[in-house]
C-alpha positions in Angstrom: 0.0 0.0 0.0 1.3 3.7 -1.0 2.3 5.8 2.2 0.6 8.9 2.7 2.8 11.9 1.1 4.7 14.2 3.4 3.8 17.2 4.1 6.9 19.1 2.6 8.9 21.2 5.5 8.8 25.1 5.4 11.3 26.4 3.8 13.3 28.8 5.9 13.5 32.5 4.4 16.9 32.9 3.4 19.6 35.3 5.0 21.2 38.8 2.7 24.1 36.3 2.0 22.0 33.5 0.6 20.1 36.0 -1.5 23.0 38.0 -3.0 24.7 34.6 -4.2 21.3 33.4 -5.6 21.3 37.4 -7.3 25.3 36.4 -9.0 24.0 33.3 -9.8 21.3 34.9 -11.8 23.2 37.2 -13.7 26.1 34.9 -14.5 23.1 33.0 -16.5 21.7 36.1 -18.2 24.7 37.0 -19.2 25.6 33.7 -20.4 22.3 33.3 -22.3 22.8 36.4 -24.0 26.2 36.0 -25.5 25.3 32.5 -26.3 22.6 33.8 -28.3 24.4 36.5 -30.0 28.1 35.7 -30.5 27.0 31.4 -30.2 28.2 29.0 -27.6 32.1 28.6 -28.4 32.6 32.5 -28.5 31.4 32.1 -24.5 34.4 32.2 -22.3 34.1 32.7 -18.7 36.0 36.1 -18.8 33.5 37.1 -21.6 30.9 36.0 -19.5 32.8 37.3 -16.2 33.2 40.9 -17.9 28.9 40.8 -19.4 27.6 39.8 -15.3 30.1 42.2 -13.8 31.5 39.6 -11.8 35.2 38.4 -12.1 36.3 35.5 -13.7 37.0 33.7 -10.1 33.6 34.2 -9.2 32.0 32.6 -12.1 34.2 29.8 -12.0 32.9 29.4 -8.2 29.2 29.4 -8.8 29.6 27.2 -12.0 32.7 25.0 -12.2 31.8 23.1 -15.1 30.8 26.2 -17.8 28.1 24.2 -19.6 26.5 24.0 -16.0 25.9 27.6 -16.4 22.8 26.9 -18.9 21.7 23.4 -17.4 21.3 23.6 -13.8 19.4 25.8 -11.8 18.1 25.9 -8.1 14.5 24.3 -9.1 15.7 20.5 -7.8 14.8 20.4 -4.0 11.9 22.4 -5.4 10.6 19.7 -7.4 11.2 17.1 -4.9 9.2 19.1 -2.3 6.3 19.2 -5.1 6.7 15.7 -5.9 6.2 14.6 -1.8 3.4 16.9 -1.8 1.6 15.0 -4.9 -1.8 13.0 -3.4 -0.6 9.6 -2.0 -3.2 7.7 -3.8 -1.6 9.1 -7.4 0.9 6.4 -8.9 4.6 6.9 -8.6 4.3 7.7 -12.8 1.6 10.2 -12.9 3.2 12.0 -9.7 6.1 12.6 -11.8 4.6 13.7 -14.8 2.4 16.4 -12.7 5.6 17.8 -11.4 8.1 17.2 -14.4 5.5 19.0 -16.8 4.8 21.8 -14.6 8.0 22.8 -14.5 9.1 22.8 -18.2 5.4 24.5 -18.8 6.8 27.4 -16.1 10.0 27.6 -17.8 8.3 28.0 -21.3 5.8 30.7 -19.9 8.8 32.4 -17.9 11.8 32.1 -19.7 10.8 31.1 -23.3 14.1 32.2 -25.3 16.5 30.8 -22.1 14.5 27.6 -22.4 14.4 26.9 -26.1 18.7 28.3 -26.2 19.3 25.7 -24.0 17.9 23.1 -25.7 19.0 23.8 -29.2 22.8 23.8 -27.4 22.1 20.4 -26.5 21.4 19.6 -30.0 24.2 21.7 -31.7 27.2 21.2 -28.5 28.6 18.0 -27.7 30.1 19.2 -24.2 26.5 20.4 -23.1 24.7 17.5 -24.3 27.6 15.6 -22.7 27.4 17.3 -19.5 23.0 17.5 -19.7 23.2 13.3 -19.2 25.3 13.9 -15.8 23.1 16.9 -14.6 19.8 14.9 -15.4 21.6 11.4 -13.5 21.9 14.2 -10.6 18.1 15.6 -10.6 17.3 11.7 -10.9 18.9 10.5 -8.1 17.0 13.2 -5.6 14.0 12.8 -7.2 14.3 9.4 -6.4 15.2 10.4 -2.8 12.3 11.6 -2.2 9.7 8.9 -4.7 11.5 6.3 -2.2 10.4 8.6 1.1 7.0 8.9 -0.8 5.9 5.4 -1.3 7.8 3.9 1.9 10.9 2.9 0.2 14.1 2.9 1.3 16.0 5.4 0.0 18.5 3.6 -2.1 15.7 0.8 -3.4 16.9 -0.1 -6.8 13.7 -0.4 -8.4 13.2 3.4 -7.0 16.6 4.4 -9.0 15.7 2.6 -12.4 12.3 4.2 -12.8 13.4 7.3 -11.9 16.6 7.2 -14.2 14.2 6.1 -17.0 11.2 8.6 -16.8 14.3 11.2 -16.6 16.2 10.2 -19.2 13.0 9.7 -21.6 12.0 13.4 -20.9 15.8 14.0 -21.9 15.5 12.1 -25.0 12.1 13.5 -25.8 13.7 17.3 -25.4 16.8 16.4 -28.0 13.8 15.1 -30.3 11.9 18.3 -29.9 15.3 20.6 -30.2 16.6 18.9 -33.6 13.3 19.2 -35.7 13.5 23.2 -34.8 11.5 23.1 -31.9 8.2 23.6 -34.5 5.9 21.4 -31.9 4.9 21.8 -29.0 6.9 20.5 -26.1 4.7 19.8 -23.5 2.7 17.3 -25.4 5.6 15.7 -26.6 6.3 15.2 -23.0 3.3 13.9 -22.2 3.3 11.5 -24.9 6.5 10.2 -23.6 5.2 9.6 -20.3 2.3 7.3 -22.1 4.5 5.5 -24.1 6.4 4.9 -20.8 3.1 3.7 -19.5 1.5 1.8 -22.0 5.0 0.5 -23.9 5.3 0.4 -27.9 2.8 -1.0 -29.6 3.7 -3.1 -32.8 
């Protein structure tokens, strides 16, 4: 039998120092987004980008280690886990993800349209991002899985928990490359959800 879903934990306010690195964080990826749009992705270094955020090169290097991280990671994951144990505990494991997984690329369209379909067509066009987009997405899966495991009563390194996880993740993945390399003329959310089905209902021959 499902567990009942947790109620997620407030989340604390955060202090003028937590705040002013999320703020550096933000404009290291506007700035990014912008040059990568206008001068392309290998004309990005970090002191362009450094010298475009007002930030030194140091401090870009310190929020974002890995450059390509700059345009695939952002602070949504504890986010969606919180979402994802808030989902109702009769709802399936599958449907639970969708629900949260969908809402979140629908925001990202709504909010940040051009940031959202850049990003994507770089995982298309540049190896190192598409490269560096299957470790960042083995990441996201492994707390989402975290917290699918806390959800249904799991423990939190259940294998079974891990391999769905990976494989709803990496689909969505998959289904994102096909949506970037036939010029994002569809729309992506239904795309999405039609992976999810196939997921569900397997290939029919």
């Amino acid at each position: 039998m499902t567990a009942m879903a947790a109620e997620p934990a407030p989340v604390p306010p955060l202090n003028l120092r937590e705040r002013k690195k999320l703020r550096t964080r933000a404009e290291i990826r506007k700035a990014t987004y912008r040059l990568a749009s206008e001068q392309g992705w290998d004309a990005v270094t970090i002191e362009r980008i450094a010298t475009a955020a007002e930030v030194s090169p140091s401090t870009v290097v310190r929020y974002f280690p890995v450059r390509e991280d700059i345009v695939l990671t952002d602070e949504n994951d504890a986010v969606l886990a919180a979402r994802l144990l808030a989902r109702p505990a009769a709802e399936s494991p599958l449907e639970s993800l969708r629900a949260v997984l969908l809402d979140a690329v629908r925001t990202a369209l709504t909010e940040e349209p051009a940031e959202t379909r850049l990003r994507a067509r770089l995982m298309v066009e540049i190896p190192a991002v598409r490269a560096r987009l299957t470790e960042t997405t083995a990441e996201t899966a492994q707390m989402l899985a975290r917290a699918l495991a806390e959800r249904t009563g799991r423990a939190a390194d259940d294998l079974e928990v891990r391999v769905f996880t990976a494989a709803v993740l990496g689909a969505l993945r998959e289904a994102t490359v096909f949506w970037a390399e036939r010029g994002q003329a569809d729309d992506l959310v239904p795309l999405l959800d039609r992976t999810v089905d196939t997921l569900r209902d397997g290939l029919s021959l």
